[in-house]
Backbone of each chain as nested JSON, in Angstrom:
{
  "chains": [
    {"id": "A", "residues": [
      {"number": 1, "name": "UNK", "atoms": {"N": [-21.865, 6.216, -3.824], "CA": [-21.051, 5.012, -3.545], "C": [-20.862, 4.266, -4.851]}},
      {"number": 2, "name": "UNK", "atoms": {"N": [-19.532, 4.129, -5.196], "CA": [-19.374, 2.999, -6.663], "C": [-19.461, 1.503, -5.92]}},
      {"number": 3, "name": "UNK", "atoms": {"N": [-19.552, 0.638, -7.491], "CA": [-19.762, -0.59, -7.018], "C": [-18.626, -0.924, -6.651]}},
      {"number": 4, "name": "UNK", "atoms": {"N": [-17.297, -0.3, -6.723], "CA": [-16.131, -1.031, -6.174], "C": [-16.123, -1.16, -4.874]}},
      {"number": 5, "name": "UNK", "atoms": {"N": [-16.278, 0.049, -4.167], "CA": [-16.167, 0.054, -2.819], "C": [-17.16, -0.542, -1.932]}},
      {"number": 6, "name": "UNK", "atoms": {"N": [-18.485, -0.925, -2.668], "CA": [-19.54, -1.807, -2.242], "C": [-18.981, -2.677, -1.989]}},
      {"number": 7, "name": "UNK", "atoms": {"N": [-18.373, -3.391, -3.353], "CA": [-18.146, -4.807, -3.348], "C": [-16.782, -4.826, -2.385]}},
      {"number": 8, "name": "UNK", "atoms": {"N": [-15.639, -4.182, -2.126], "CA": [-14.917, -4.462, -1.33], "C": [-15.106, -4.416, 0.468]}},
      {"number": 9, "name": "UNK", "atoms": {"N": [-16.422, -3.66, 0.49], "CA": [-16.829, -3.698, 1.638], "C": [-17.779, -4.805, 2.006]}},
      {"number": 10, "name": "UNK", "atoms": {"N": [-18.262, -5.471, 1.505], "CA": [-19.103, -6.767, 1.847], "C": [-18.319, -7.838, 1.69]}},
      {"number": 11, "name": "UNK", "atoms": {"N": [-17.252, -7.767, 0.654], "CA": [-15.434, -8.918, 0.935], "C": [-15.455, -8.905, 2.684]}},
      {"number": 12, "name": "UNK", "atoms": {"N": [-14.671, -7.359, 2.726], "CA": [-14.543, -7.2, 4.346], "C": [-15.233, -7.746, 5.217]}},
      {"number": 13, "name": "UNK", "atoms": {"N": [-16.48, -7.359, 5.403], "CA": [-17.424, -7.622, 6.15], "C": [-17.607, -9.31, 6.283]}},
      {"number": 14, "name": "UNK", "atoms": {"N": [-17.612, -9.919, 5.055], "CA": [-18.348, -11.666, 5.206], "C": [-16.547, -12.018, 5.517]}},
      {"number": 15, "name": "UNK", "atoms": {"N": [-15.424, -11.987, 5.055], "CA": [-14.446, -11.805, 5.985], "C": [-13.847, -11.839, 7.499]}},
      {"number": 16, "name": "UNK", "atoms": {"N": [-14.554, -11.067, 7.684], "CA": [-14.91, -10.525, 9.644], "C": [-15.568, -11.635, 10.298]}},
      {"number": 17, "name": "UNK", "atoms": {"N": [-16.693, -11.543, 9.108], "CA": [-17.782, -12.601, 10.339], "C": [-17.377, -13.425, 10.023]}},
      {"number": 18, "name": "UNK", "atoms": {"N": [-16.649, -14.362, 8.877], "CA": [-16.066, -15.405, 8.791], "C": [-15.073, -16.221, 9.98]}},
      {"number": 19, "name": "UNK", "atoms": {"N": [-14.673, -15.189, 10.837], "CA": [-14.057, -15.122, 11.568], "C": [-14.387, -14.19, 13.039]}},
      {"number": 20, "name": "UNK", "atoms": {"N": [-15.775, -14.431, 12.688], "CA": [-16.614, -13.993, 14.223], "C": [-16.077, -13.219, 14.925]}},
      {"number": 21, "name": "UNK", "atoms": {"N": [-15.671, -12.143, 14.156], "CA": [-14.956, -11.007, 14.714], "C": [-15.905, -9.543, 14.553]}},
      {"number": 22, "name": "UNK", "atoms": {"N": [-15.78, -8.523, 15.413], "CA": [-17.008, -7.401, 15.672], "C": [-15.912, -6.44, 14.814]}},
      {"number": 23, "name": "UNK", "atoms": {"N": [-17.08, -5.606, 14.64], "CA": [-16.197, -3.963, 14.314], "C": [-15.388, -3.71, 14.593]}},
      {"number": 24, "name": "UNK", "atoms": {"N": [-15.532, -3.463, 16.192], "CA": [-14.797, -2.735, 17.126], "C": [-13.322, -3.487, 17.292]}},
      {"number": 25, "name": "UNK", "atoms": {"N": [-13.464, -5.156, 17.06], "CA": [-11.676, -5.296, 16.763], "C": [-11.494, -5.712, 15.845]}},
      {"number": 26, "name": "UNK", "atoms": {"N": [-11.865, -5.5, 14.507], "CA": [-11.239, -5.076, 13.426], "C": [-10.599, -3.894, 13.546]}},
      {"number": 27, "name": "UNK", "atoms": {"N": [-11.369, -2.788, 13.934], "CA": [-10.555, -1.333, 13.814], "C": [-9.906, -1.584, 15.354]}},
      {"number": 28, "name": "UNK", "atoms": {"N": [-9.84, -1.924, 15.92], "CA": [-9.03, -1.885, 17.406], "C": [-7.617, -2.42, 16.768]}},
      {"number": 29, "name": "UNK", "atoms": {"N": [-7.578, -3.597, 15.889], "CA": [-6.459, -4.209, 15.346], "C": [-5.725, -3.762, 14.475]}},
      {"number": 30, "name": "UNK", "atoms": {"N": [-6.711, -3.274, 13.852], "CA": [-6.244, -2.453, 12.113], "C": [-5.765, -1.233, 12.459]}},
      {"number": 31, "name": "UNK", "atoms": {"N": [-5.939, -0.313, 13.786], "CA": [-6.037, 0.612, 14.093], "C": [-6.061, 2.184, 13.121]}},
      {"number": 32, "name": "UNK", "atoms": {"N": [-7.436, 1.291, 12.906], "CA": [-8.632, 1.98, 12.241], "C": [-9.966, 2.574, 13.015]}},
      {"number": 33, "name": "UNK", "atoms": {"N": [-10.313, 3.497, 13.244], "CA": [-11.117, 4.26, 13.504], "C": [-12.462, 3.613, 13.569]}},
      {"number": 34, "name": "UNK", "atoms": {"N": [-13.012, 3.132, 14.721], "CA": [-14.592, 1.887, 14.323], "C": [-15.44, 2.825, 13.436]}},
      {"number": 35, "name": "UNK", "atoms": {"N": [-15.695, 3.471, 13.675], "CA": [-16.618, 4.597, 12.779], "C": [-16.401, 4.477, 10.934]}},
      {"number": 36, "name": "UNK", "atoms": {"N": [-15.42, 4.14, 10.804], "CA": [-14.335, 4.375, 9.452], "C": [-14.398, 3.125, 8.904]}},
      {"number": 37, "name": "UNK", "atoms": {"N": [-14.345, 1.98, 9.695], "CA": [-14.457, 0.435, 9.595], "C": [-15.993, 0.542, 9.266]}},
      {"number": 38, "name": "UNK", "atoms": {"N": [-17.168, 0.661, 9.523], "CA": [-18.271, 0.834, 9.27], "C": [-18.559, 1.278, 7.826]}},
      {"number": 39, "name": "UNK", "atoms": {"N": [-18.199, 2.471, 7.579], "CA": [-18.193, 2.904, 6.424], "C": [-17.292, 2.524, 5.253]}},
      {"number": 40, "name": "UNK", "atoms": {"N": [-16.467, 1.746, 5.734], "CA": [-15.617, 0.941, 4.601], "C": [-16.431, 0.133, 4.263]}},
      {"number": 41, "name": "UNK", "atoms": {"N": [-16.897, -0.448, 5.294], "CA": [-18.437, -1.703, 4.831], "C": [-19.195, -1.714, 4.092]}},
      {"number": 42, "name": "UNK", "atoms": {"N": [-19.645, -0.414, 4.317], "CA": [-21.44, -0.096, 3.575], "C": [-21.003, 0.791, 2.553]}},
      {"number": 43, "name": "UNK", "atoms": {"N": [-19.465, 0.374, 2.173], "CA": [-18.743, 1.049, 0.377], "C": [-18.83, 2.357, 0.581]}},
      {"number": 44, "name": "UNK", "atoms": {"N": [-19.086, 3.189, 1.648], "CA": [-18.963, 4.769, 1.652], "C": [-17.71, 5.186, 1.287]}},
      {"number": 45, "name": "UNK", "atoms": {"N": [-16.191, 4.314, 1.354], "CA": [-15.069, 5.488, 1.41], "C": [-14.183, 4.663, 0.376]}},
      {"number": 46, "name": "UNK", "atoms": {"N": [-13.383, 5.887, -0.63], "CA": [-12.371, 4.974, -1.409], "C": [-11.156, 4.389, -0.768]}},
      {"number": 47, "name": "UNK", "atoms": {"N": [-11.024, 3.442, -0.43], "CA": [-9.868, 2.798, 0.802], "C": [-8.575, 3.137, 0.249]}},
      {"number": 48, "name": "UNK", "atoms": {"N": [-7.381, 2.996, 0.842], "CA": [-6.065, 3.073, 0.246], "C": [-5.951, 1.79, 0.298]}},
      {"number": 49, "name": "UNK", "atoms": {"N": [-4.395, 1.358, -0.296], "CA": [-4.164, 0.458, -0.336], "C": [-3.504, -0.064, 1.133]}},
      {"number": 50, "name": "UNK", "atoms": {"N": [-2.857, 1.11, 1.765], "CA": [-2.594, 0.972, 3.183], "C": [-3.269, 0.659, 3.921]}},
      {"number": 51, "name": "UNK", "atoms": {"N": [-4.436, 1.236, 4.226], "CA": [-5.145, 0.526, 4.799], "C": [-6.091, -0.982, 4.391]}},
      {"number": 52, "name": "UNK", "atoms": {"N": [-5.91, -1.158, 3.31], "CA": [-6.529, -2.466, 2.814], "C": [-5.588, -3.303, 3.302]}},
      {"number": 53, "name": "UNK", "atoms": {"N": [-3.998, -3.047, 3.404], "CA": [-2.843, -4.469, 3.946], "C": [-3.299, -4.284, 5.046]}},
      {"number": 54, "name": "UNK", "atoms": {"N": [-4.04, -3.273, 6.054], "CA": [-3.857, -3.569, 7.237], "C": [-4.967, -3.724, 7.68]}},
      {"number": 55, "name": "UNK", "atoms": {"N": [-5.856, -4.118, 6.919], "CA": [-7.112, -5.057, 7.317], "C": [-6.549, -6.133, 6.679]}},
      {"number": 56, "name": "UNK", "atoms": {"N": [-6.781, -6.471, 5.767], "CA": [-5.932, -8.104, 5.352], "C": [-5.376, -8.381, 5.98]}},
      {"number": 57, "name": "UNK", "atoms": {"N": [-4.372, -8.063, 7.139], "CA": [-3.153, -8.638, 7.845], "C": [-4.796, -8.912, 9.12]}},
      {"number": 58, "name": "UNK", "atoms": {"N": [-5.286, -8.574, 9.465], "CA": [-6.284, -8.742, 10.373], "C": [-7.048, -10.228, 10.255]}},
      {"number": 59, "name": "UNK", "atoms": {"N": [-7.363, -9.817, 9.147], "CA": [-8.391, -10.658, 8.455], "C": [-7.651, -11.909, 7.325]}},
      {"number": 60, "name": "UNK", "atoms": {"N": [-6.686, -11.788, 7.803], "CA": [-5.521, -13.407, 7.832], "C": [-5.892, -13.465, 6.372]}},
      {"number": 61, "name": "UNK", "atoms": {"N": [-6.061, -12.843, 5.308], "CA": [-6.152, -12.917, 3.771], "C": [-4.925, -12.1, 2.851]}},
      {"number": 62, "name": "UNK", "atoms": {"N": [-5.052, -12.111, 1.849], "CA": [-4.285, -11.576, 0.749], "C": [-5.003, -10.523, 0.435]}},
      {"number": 63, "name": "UNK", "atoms": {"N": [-4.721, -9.005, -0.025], "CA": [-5.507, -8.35, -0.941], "C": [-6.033, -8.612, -1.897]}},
      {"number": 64, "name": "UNK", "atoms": {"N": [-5.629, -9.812, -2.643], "CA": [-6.649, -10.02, -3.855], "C": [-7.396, -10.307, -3.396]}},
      {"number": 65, "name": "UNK", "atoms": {"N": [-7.626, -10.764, -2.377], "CA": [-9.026, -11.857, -1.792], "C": [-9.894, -11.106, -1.497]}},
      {"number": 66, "name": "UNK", "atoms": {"N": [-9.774, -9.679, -1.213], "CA": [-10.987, -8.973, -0.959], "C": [-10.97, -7.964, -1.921]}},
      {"number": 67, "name": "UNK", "atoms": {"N": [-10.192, -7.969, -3.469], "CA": [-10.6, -7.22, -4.46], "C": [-11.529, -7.975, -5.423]}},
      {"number": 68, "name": "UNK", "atoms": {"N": [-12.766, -7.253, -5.68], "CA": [-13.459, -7.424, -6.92], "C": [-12.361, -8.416, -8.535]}},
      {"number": 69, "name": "UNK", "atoms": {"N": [-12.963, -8.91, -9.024], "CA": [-12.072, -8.728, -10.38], "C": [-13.158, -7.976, -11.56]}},
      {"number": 70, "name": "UNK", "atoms": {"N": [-12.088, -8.116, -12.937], "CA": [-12.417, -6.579, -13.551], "C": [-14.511, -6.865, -14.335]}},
      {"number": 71, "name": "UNK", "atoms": {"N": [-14.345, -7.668, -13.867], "CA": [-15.55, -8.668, -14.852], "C": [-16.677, -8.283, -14.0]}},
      {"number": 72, "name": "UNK", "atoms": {"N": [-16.322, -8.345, -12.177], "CA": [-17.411, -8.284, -11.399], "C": [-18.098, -6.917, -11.423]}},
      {"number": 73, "name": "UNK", "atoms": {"N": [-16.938, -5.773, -11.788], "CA": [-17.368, -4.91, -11.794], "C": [-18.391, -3.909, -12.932]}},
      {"number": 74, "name": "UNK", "atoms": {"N": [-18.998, -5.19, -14.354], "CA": [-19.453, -4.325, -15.205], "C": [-20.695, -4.707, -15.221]}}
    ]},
    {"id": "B", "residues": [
      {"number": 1, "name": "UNK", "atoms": {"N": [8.391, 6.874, 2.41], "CA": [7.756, 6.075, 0.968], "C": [7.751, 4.544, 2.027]}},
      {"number": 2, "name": "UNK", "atoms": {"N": [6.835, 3.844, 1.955], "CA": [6.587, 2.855, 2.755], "C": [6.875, 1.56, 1.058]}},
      {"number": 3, "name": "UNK", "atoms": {"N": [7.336, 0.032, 1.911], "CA": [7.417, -0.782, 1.333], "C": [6.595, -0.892, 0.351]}},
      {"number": 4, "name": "UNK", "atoms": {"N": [5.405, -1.086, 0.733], "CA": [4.225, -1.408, 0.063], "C": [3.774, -0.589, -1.552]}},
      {"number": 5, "name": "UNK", "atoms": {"N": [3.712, 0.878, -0.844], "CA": [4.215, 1.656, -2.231], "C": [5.013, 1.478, -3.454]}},
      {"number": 6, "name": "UNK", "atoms": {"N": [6.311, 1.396, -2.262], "CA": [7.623, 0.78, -3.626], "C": [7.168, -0.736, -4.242]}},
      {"number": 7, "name": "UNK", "atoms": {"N": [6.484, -0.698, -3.772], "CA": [6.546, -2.647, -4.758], "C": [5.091, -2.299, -5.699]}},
      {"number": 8, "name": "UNK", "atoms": {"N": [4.021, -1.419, -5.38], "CA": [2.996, -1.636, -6.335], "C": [3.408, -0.64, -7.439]}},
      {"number": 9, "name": "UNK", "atoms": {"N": [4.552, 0.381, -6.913], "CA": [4.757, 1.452, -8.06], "C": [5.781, 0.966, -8.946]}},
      {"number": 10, "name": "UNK", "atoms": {"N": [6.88, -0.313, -8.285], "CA": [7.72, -0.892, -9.575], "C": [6.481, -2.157, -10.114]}},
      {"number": 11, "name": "UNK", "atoms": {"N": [5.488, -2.468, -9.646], "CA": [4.755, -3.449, -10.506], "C": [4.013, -2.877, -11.814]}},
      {"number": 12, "name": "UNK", "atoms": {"N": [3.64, -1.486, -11.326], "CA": [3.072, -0.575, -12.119], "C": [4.113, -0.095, -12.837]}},
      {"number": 13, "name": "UNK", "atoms": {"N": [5.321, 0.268, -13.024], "CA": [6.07, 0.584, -13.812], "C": [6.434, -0.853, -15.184]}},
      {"number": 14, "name": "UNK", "atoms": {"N": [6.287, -2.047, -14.77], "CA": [7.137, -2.638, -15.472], "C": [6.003, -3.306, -15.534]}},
      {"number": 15, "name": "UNK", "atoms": {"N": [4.757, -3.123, -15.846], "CA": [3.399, -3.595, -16.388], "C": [3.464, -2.527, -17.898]}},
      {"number": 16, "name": "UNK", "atoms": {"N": [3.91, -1.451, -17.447], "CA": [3.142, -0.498, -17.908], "C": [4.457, -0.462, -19.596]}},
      {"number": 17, "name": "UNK", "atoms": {"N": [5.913, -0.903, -18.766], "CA": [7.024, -0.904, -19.958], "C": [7.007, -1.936, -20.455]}},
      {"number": 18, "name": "UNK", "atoms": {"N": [6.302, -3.198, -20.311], "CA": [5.499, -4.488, -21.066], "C": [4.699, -4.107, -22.32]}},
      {"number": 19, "name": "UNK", "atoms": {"N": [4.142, -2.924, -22.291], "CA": [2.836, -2.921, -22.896], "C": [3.823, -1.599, -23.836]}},
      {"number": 20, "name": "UNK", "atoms": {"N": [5.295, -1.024, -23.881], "CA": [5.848, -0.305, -24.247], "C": [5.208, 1.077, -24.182]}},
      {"number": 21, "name": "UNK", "atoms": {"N": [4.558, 1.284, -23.621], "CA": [3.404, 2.756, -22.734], "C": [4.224, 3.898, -21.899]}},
      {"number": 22, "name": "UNK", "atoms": {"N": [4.478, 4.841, -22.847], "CA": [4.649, 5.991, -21.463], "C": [3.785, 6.414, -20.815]}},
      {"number": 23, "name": "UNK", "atoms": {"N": [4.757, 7.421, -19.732], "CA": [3.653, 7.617, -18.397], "C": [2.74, 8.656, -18.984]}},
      {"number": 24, "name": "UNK", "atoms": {"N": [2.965, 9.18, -19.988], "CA": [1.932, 10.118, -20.247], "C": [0.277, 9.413, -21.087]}},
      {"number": 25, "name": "UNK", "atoms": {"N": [0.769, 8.405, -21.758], "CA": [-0.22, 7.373, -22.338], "C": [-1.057, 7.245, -21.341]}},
      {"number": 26, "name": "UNK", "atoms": {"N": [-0.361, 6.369, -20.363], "CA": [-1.159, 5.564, -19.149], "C": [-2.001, 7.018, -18.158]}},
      {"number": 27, "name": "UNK", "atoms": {"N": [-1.211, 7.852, -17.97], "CA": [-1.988, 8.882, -17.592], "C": [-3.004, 10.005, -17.867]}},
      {"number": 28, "name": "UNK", "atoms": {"N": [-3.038, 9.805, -19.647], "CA": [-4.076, 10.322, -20.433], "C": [-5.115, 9.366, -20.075]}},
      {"number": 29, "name": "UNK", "atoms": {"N": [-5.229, 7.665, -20.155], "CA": [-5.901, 6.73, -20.349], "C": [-6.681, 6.56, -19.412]}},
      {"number": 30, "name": "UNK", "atoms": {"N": [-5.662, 6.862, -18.391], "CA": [-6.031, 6.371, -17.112], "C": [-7.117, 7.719, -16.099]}},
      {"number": 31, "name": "UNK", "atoms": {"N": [-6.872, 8.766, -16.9], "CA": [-7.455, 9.957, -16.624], "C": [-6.735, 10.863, -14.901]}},
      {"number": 32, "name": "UNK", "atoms": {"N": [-5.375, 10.681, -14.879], "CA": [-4.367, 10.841, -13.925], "C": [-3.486, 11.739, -14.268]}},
      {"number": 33, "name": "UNK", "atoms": {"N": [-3.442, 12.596, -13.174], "CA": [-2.107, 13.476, -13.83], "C": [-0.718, 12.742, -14.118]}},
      {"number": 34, "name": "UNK", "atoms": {"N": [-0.111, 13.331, -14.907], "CA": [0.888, 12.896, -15.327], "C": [1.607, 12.816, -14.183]}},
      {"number": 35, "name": "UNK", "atoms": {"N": [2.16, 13.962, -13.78], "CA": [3.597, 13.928, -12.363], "C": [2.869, 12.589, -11.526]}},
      {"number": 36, "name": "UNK", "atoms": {"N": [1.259, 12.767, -11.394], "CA": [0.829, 11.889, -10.168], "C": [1.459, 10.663, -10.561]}},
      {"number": 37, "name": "UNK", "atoms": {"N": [1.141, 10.015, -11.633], "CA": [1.69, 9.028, -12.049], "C": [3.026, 8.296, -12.111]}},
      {"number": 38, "name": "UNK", "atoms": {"N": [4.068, 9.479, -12.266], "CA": [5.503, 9.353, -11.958], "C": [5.832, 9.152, -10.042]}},
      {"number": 39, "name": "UNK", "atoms": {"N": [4.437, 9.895, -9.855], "CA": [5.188, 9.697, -7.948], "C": [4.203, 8.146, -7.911]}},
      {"number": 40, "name": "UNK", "atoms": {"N": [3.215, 8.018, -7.941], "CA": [2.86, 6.594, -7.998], "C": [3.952, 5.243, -8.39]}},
      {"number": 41, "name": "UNK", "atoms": {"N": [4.512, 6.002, -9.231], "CA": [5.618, 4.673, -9.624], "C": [7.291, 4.835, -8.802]}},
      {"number": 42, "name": "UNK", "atoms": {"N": [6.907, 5.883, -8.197], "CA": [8.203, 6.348, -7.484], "C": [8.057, 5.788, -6.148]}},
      {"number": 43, "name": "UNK", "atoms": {"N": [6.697, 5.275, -5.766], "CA": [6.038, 4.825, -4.39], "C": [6.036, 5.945, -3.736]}},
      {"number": 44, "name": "UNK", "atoms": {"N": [5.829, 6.854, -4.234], "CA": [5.13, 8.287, -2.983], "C": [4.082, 8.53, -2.885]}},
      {"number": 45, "name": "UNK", "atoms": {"N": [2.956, 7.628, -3.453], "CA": [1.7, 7.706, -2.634], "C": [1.462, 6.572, -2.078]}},
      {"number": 46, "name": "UNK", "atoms": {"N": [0.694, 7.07, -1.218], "CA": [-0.704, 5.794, -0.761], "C": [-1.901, 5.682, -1.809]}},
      {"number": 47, "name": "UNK", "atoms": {"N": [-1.662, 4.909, -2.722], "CA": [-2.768, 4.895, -3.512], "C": [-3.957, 4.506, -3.447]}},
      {"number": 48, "name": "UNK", "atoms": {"N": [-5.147, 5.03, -4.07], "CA": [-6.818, 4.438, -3.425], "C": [-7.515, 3.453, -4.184]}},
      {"number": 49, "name": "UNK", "atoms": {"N": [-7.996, 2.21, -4.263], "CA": [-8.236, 1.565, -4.714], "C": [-8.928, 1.989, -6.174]}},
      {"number": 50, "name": "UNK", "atoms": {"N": [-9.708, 3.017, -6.338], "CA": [-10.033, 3.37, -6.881], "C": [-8.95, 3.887, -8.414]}},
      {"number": 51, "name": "UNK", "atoms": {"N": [-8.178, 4.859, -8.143], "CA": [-6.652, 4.756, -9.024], "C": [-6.482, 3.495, -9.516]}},
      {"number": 52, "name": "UNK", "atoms": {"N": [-6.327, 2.462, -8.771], "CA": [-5.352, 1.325, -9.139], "C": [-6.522, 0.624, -9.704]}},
      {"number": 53, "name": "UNK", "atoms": {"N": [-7.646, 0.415, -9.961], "CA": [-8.386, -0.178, -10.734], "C": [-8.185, 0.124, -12.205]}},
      {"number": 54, "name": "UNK", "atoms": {"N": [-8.378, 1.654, -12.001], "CA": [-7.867, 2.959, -13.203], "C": [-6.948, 2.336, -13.989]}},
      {"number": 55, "name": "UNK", "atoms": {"N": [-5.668, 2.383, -13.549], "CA": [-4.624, 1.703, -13.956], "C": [-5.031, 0.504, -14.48]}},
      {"number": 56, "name": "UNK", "atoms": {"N": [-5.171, -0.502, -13.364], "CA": [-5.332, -2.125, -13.817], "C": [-6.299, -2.432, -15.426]}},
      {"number": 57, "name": "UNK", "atoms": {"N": [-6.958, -1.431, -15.482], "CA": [-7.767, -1.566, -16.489], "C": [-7.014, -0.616, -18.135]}},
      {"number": 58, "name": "UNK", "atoms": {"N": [-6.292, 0.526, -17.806], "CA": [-5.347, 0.463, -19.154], "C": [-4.249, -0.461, -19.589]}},
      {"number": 59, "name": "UNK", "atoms": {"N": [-3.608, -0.869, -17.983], "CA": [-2.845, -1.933, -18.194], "C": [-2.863, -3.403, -18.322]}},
      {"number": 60, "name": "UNK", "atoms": {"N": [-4.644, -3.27, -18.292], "CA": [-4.621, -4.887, -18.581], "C": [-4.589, -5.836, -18.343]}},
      {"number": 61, "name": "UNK", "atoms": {"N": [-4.762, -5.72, -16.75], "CA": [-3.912, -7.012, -15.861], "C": [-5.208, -6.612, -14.541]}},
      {"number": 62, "name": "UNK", "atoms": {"N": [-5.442, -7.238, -13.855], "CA": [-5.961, -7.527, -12.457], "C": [-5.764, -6.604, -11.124]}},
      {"number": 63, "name": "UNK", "atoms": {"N": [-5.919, -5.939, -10.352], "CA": [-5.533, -5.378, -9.813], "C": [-4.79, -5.914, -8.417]}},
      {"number": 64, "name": "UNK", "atoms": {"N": [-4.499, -7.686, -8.161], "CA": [-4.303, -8.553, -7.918], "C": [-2.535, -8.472, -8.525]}},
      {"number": 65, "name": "UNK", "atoms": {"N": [-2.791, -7.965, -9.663], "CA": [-1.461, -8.418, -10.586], "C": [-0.421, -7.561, -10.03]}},
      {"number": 66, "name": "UNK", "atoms": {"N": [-0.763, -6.535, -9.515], "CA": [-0.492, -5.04, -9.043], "C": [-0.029, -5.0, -7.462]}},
      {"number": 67, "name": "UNK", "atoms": {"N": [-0.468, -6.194, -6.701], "CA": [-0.567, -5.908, -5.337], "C": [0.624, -7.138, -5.011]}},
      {"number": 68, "name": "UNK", "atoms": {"N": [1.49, -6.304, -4.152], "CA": [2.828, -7.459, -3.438], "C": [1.95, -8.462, -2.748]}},
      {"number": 69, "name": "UNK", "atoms": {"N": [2.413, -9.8, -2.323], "CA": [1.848, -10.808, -1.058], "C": [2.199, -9.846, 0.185]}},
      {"number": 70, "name": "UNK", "atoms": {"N": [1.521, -10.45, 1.194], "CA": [1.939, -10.385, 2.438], "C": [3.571, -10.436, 2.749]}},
      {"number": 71, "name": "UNK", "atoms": {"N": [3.938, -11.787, 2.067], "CA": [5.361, -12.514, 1.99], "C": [6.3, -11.151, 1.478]}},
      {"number": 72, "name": "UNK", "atoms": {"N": [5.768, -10.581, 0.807], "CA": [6.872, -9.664, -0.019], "C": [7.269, -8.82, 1.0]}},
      {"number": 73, "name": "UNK", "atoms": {"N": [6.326, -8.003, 1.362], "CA": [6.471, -7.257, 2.366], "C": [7.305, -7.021, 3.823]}},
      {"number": 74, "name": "UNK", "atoms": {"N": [6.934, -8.546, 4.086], "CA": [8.473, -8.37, 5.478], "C": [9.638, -8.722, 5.319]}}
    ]}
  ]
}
């Protein structure tokens, strides 16, 4: 797991709960796979960008808002 | 080729003709095949966050800098 996808998966995640929302409708909404939503979390998978708009559109944010910047990552 | 594509592959194109960079530069740099790079800017992929960091970091800019709003999109 790189630190990118860590760090974009704990964005996601404090995101979600920010908005007291479960797994299961994030990916019910995103129509994303709950299994897949999980592992986006815990930084297992390199996301597309497609699917990053379509969690952002979920999760009522911008993509920058749940990208790292270049600083966080060294 | 979905919206979203076309707008991060002309952001990536005209980041990249800022910095007066061919695609073969940015794709040596960036450690990307060349053609990949031309369909990236053509918006024929779904790109993975991972790539576009790639990029954001020969080109210099944020990967934020790279990504349409929501607004753009519809």
């Amino acid at each position: 797991m790189n630190k990118l996808s860590k760090l974009i998966g704990n964005n996601i995640r404090s995101k979600r709960k920010n908005l007291c929302m479960n797994q299961e409708t994030l990916a019910l909404l995103a129509e994303i796979d709950r299994s897949y939503v999980g592992r986006i979390e815990r930084g297992e998978v390199n996301l597309t960008v497609d699917k990053l708009y379509r969690i952002c559109v979920i999760l009522k944010c911008e993509a920058a808002d749940l990208l790292p910047l270049h600083g966080d990552l060294s």
